[in-house]
C-alpha positions in Angstrom: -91.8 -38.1 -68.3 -92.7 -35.0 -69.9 -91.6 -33.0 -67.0 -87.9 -34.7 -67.6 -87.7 -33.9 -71.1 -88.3 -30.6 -70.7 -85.9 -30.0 -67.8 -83.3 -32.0 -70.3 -83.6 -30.8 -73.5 -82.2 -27.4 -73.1 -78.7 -28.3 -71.9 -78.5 -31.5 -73.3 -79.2 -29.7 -77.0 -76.3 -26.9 -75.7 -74.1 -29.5 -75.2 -74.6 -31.9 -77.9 -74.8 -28.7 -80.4 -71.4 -27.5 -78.7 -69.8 -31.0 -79.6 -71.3 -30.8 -83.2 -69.3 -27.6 -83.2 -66.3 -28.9 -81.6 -66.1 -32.1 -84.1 -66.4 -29.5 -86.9 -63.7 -27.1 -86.0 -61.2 -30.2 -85.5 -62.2 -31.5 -89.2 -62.0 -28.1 -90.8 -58.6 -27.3 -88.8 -57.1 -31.0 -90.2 -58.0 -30.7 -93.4 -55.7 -27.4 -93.5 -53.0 -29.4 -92.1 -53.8 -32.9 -94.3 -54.8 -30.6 -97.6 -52.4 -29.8 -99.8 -52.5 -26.4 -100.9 -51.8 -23.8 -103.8 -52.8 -20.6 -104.8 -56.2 -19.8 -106.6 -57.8 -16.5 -108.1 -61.0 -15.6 -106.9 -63.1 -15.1 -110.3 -66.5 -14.3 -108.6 -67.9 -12.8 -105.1 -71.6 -13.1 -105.0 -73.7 -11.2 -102.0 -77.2 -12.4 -101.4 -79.3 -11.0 -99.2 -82.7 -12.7 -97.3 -84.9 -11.3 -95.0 -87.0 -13.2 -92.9 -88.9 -12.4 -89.0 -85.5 -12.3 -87.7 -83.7 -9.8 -90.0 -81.6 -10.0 -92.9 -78.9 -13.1 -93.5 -76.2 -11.9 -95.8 -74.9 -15.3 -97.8 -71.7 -15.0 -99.7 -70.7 -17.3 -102.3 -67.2 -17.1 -103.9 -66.0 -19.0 -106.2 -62.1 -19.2 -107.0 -60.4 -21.0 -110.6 -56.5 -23.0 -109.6 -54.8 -25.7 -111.1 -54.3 -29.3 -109.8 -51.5 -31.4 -111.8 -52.8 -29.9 -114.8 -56.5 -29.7 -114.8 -57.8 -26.1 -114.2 -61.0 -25.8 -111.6 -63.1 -23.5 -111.3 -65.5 -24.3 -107.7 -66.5 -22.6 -104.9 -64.9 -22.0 -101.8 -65.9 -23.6 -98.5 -65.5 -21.3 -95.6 -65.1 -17.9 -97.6 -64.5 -15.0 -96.6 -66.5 -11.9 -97.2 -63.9 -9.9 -97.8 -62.2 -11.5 -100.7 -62.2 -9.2 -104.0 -62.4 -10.5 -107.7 -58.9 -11.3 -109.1 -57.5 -11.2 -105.5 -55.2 -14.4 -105.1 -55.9 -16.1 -102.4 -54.2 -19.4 -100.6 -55.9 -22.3 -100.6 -56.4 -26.3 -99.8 -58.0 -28.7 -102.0 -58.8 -32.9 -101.2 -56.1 -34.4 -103.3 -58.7 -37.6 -103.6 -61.5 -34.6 -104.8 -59.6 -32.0 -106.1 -62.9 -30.0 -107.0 -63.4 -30.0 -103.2 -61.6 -26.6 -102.3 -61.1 -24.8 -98.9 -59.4 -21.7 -97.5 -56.1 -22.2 -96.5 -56.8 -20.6 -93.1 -57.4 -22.7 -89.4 -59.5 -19.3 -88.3 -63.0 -21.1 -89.0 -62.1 -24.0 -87.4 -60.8 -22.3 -84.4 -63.9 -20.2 -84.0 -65.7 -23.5 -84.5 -63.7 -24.9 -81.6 -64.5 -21.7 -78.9 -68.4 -21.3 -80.2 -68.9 -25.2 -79.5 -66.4 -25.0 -76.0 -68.5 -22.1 -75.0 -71.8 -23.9 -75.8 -70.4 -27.3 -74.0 -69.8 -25.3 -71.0 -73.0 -23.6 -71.1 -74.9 -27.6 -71.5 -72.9 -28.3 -68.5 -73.3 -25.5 -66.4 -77.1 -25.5 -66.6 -77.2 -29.1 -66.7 -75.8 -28.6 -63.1 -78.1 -26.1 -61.9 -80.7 -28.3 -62.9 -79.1 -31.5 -60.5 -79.1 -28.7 -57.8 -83.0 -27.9 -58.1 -83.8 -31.6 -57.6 -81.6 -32.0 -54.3 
């Protein structure tokens, strides 16, 4: 039993993370197409650096103030980029149910969502049939 597991867990764990990915990518790509949208101004970019065995992880936060029917927000932005500036205006998509919920405008996160979780799906699958080759 032990023995199966291990042969298993590798690309069963590609594959399932590489739908994880996939199912991510479609729901960040949707809500830029469901969302509406408007413009926002960024009002802060915040860099924070960890280090752990593995090397450093830069995390940016930026947060970005726009208006909804009236009510002014100020939240931060899922799926950021790095390279936004303070005061820079930026486009951007926001759940009309939860307007504090606020995206960028942009289908580029969910489309590299969509290739990194193809790529590992593929890979799941292609060791998944080396392993069915070993056994025959």
């Amino acid at each position: 039993m032990i023995e199966l597991l291990k042969k298993w867990i590798v690309p069963v764990g590609f594959f399932l993370g590489g739908v994880l990915f996939i199912v991510l990518g479609c729901i960040g790509i949707s809500q830029v197409k469901r969302f509406p949208q408007t413009d926002a101004t960024v009002t802060s970019v915040r860099r924070e650096t960890t280090y752990d065995a593995e090397g450093a992880t830069e995390t940016v936060t930026v947060r970005v103030s726009y208006t909804v029917d009236g009510t002014k927000y100020d939240e931060e932005l899922q799926d950021a980029s790095g390279s936004l500036k303070e005061g820079e205006t930026v486009r951007v998509c926001y759940d009309p149910e939860k307007p504090s919920y606020v995206t960028a405008a942009s289908v580029t996160g969910g489309l590299v969502r969509l290739g990194v979780g193809a790529l590992f799906a593929v890979i799941g699958v292609a060791v998944a049939w080396k392993t069915l080759q070993r056994r025959v």
